[in-house]
C-alpha positions as CSV (number, residue, x, y, z in Angstrom):
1,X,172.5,85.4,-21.0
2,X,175.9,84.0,-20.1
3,X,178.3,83.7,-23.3
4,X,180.1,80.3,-23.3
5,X,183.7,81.3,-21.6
6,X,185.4,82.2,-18.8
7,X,182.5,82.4,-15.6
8,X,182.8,83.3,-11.8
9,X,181.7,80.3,-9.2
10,X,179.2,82.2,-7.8
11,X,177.7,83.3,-11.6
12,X,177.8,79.4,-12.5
13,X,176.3,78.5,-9.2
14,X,173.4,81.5,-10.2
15,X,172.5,79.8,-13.0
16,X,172.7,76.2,-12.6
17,X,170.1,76.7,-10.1
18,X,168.2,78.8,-12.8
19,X,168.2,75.6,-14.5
20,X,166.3,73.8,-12.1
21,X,169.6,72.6,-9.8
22,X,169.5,72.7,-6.3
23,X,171.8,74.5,-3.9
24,X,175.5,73.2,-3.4
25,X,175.9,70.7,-0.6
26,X,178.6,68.3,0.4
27,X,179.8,65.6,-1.7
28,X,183.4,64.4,-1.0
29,X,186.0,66.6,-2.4
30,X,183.6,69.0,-4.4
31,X,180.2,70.0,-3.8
32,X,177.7,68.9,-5.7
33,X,174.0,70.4,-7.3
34,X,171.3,68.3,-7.9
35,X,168.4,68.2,-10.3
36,X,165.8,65.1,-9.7
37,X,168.5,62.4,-10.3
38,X,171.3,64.2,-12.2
39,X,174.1,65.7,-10.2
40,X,177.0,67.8,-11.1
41,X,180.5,68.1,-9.0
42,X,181.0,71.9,-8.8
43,X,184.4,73.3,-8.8
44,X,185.5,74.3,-5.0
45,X,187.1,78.2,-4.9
46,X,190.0,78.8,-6.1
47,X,189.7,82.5,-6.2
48,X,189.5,82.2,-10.7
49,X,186.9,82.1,-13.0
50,X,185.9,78.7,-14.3
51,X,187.4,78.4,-17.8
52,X,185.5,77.7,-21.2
53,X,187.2,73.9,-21.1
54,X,185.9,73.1,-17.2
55,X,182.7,75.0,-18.4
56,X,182.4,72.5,-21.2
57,X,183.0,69.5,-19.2
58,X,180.8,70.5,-16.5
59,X,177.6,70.8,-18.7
60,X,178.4,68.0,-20.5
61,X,178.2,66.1,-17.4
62,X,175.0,68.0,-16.5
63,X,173.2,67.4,-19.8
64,X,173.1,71.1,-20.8
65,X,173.7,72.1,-24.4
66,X,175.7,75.1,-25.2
67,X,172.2,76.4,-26.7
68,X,170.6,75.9,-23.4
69,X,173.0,77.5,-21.5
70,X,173.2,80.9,-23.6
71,X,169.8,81.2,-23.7
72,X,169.4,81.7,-20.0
């Protein structure tokens, strides 16, 4: 279960996709993940773990609760 902070790209990626998201493909400037019609713009590596404020805009933009992501 991943606690609400600091995450690596590739963990996020790992469970996004556990969420029903599909794998990252092009999509301008970021890559994107898709899940039927939602998408989500997925931060490009940097080399740093995606902080708890990117984290909360990201999900936010995906739909996903902070209940629904701890409980993976």
């Amino acid at each position: 279960m991943p606690r609400f902070g600091p995450i690596s790209r590739r963990d996020f990626i790992h469970c996004l996709k556990s969420l029903g998201f599909g794998d990252p493909e092009p999509g301008g400037s970021h890559e994107i993940m898709r899940r039927g019609i939602e998408w989500v713009a997925i931060p490009n590596p940097h080399g740093s773990d995606i902080s708890k404020n990117l984290l909360s805009r990201i999900l936010k933009q995906a739909g996903i609760s902070r209940e629904e992501w701890e409980k993976l």
